[in-house]
N, CA and C atoms as a LAMMPS dump frame, in Angstrom:
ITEM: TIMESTEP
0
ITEM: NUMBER OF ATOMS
309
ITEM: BOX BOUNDS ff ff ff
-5.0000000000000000e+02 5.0000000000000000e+02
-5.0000000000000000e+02 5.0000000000000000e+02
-5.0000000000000000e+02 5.0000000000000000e+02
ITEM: ATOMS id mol type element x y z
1 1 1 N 422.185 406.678 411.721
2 1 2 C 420.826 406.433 412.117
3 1 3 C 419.921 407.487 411.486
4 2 1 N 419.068 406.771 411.027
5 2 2 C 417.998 407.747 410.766
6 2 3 C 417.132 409.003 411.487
7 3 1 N 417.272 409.757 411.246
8 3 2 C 416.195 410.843 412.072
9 3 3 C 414.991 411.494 410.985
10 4 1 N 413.984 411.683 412.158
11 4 2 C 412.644 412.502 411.31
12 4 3 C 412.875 413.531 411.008
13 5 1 N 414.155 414.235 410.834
14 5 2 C 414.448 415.376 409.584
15 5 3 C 414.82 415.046 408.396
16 6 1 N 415.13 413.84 408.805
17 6 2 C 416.159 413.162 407.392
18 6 3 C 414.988 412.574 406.617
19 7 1 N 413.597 412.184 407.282
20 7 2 C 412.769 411.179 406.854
21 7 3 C 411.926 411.974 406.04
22 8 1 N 411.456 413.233 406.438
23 8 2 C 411.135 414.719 406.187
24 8 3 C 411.229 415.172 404.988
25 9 1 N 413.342 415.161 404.599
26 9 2 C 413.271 415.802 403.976
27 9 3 C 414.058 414.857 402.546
28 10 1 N 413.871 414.401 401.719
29 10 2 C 414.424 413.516 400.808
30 10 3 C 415.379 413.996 400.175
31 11 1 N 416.448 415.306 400.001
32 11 2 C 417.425 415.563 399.617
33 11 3 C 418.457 415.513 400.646
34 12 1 N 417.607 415.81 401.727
35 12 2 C 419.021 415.259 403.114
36 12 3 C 419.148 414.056 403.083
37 13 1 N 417.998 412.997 403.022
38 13 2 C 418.239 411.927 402.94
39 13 3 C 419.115 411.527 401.735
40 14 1 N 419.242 411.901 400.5
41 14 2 C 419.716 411.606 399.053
42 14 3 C 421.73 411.995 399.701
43 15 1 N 421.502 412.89 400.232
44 15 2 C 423.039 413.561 400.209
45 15 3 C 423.502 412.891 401.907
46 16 1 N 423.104 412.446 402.403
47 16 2 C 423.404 411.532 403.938
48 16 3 C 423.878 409.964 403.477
49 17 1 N 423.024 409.656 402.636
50 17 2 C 423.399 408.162 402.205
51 17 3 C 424.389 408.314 400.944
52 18 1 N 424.77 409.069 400.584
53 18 2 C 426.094 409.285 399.551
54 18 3 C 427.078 409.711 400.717
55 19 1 N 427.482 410.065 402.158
56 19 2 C 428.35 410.647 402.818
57 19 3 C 428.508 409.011 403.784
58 20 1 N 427.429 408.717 403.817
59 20 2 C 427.512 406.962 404.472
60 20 3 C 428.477 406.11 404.051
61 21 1 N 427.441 406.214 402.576
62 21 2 C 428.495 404.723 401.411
63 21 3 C 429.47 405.644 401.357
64 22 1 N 430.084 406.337 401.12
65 22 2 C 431.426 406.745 400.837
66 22 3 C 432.332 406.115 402.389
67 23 1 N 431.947 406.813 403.469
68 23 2 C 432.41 406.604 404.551
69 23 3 C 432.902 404.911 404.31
70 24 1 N 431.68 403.958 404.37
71 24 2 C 431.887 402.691 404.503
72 24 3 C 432.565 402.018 403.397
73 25 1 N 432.477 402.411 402.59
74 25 2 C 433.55 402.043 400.817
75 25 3 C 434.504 402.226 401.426
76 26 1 N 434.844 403.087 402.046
77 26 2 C 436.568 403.772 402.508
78 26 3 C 437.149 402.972 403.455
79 27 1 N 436.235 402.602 404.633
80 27 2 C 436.776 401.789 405.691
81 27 3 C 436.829 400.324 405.192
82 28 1 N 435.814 400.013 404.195
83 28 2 C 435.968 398.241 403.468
84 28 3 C 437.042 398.267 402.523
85 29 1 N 437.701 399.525 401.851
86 29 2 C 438.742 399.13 400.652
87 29 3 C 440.291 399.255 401.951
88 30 1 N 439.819 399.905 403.115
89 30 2 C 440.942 400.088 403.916
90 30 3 C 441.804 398.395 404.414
91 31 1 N 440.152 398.162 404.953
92 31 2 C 440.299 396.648 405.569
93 31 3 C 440.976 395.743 404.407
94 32 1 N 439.939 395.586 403.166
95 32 2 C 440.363 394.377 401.64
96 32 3 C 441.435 394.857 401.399
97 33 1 N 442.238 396.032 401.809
98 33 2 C 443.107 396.534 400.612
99 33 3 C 443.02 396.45 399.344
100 34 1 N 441.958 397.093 398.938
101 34 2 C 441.101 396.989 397.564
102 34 3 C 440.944 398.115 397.22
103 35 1 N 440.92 398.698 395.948
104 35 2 C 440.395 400.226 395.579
105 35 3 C 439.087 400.424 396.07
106 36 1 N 438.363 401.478 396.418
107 36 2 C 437.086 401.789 396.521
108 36 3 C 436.478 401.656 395.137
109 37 1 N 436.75 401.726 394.133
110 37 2 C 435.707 401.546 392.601
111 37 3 C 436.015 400.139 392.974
112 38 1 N 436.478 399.368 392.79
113 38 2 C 436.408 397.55 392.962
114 38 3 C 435.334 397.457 393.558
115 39 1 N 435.149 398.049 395.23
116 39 2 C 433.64 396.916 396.032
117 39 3 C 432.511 398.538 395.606
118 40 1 N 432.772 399.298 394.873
119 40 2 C 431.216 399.786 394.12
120 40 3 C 431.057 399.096 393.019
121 41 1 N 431.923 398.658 392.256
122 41 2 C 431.352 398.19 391.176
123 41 3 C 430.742 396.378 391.29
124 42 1 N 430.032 396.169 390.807
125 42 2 C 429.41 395.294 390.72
126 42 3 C 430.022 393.977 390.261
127 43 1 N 430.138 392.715 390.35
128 43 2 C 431.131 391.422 389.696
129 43 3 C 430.732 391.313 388.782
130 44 1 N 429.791 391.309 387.647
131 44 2 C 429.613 391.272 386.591
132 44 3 C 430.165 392.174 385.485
133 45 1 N 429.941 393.579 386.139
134 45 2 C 430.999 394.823 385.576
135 45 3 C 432.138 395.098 385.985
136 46 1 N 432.855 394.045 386.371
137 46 2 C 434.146 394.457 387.366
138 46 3 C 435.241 395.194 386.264
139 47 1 N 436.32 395.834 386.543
140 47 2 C 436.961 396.659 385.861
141 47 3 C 438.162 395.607 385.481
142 48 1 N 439.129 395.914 384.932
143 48 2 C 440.218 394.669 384.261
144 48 3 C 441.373 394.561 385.196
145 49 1 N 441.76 393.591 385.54
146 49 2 C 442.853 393.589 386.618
147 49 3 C 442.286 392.972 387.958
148 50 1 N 441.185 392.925 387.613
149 50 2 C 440.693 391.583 389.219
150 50 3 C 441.095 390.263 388.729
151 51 1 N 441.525 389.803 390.082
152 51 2 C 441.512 388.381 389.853
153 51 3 C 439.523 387.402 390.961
154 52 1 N 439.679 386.392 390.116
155 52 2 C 438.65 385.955 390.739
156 52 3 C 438.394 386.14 392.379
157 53 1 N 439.576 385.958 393.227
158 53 2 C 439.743 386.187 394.736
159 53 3 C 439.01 387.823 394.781
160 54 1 N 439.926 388.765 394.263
161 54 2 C 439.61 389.95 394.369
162 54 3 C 438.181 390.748 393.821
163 55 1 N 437.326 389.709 393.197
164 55 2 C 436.648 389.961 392.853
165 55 3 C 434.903 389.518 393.955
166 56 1 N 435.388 388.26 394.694
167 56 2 C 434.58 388.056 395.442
168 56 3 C 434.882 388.608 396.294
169 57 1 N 436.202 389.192 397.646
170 57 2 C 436.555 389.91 398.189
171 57 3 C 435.763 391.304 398.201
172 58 1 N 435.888 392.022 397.004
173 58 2 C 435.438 392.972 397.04
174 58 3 C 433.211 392.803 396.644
175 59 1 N 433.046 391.767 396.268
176 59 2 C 431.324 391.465 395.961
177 59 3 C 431.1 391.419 397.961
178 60 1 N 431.903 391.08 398.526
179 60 2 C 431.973 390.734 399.916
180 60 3 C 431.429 392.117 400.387
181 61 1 N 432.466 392.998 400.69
182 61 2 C 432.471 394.339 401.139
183 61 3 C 431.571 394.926 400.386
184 62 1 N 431.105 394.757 399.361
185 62 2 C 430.179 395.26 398.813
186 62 3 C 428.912 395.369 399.312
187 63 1 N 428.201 394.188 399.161
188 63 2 C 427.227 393.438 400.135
189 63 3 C 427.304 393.485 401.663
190 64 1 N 428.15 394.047 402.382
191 64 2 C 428.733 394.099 404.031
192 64 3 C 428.36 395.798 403.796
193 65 1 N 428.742 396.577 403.081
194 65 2 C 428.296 398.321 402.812
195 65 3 C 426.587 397.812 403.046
196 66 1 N 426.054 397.825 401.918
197 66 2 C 424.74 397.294 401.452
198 66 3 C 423.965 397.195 402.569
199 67 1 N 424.217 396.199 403.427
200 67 2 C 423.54 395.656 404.796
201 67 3 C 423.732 396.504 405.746
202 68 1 N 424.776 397.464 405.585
203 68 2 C 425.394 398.236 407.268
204 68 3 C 424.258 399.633 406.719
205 69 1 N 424.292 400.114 405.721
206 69 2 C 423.564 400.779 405.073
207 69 3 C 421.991 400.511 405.653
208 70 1 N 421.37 399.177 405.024
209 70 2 C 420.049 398.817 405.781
210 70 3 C 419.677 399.069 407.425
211 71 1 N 420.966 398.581 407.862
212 71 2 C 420.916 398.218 409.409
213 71 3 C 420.686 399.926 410.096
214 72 1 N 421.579 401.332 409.233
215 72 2 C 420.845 402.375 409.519
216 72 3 C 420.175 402.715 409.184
217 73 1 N 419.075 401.993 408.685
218 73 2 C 417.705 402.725 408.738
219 73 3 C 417.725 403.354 407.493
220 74 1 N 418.476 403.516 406.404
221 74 2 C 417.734 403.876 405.098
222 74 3 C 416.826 403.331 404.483
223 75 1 N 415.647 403.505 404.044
224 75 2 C 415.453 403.096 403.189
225 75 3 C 415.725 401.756 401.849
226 76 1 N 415.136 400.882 401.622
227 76 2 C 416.104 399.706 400.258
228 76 3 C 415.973 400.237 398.946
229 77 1 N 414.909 401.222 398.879
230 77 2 C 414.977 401.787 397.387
231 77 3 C 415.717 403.067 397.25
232 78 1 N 416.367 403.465 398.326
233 78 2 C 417.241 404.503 398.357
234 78 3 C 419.045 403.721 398.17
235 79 1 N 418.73 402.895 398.861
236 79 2 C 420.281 402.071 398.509
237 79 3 C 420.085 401.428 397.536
238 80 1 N 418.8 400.777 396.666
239 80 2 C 418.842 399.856 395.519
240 80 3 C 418.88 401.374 394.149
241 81 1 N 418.884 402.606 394.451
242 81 2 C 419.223 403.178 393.627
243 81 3 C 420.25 403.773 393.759
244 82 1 N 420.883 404.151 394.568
245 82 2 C 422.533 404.021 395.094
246 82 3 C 423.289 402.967 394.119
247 83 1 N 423.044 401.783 394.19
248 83 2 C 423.789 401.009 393.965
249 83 3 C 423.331 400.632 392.317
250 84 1 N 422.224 400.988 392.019
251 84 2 C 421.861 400.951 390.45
252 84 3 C 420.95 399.553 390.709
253 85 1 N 420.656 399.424 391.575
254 85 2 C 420.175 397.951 391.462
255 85 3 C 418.767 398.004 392.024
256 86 1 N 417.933 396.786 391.788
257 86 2 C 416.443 396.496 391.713
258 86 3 C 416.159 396.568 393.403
259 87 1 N 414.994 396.41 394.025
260 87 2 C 414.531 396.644 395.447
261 87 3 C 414.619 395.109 395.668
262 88 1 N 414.421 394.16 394.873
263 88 2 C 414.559 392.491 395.165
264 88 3 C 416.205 392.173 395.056
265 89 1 N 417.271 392.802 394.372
266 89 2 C 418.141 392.592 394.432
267 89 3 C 418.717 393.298 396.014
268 90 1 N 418.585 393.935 395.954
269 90 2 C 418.777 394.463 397.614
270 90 3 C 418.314 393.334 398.443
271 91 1 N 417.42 393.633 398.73
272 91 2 C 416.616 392.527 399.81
273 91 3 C 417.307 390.808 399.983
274 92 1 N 417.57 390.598 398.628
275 92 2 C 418.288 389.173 398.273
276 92 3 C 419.719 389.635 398.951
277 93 1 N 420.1 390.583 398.805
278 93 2 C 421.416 391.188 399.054
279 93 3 C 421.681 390.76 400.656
280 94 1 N 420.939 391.884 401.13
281 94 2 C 421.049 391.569 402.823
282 94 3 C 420.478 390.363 403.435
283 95 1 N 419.512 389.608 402.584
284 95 2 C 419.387 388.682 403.618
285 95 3 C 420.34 387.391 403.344
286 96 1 N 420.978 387.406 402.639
287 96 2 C 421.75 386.148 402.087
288 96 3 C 423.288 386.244 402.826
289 97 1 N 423.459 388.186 402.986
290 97 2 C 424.757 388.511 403.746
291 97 3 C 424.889 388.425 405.272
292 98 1 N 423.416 388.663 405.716
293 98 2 C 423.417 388.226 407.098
294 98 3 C 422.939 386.596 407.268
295 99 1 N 422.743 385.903 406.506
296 99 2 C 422.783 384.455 406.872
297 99 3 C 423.951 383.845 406.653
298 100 1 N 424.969 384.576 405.528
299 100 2 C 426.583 384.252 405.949
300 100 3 C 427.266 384.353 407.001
301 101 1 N 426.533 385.718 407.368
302 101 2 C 427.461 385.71 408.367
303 101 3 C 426.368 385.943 409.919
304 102 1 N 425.735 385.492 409.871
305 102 2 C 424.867 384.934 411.022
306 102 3 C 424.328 385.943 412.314
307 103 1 N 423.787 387.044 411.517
308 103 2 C 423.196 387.973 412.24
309 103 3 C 422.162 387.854 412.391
């Protein structure tokens, strides 16, 4: 969760949301039994040795980080630069992941 020290100060915030996504990469490659570089990297750049399953699997957990990320209160241009990606790709991100899965 966010706090007004964190909001304050933008390097706590920068180094809180790298201790997050790590946290949640760790518990989603635990669950997929997937490497953690698989659900950071992106399906378009996926690394060699995915199969198509493992590749949406991990776009899954990817997008499930992404949203759990939103849901505490960061910032989307702090996670859309986290993740290397645009502030509309985010936004498309979470709302398409919570209408999958019906939050």
């Amino acid at each position: 969760m966010m706090t007004e020290e964190m909001l304050d100060n933008p390097t706590m915030m920068q180094e809180c949301i790298v201790v997050d996504t790590t946290r949640l990469i760790k518990e989603a490659s635990a669950e997929f039994n997937l490497p953690p570089q698989w659900i950071m990297s992106a399906m378009a750049t996926a690394p060699k040795g995915r199969t198509i399953r493992t590749r949406i699997e991990s776009s899954h957990a990817r997008h499930r980080v992404i949203s759990e990320l939103a849901d505490m209160g960061y910032p989307r241009d702090l996670i859309a630069r986290s993740f290397d990606l645009g502030r509309d790709s985010i936004n498309t991100i979470i709302r398409e992941f919570r209408q999958k899965n019906h939050e």
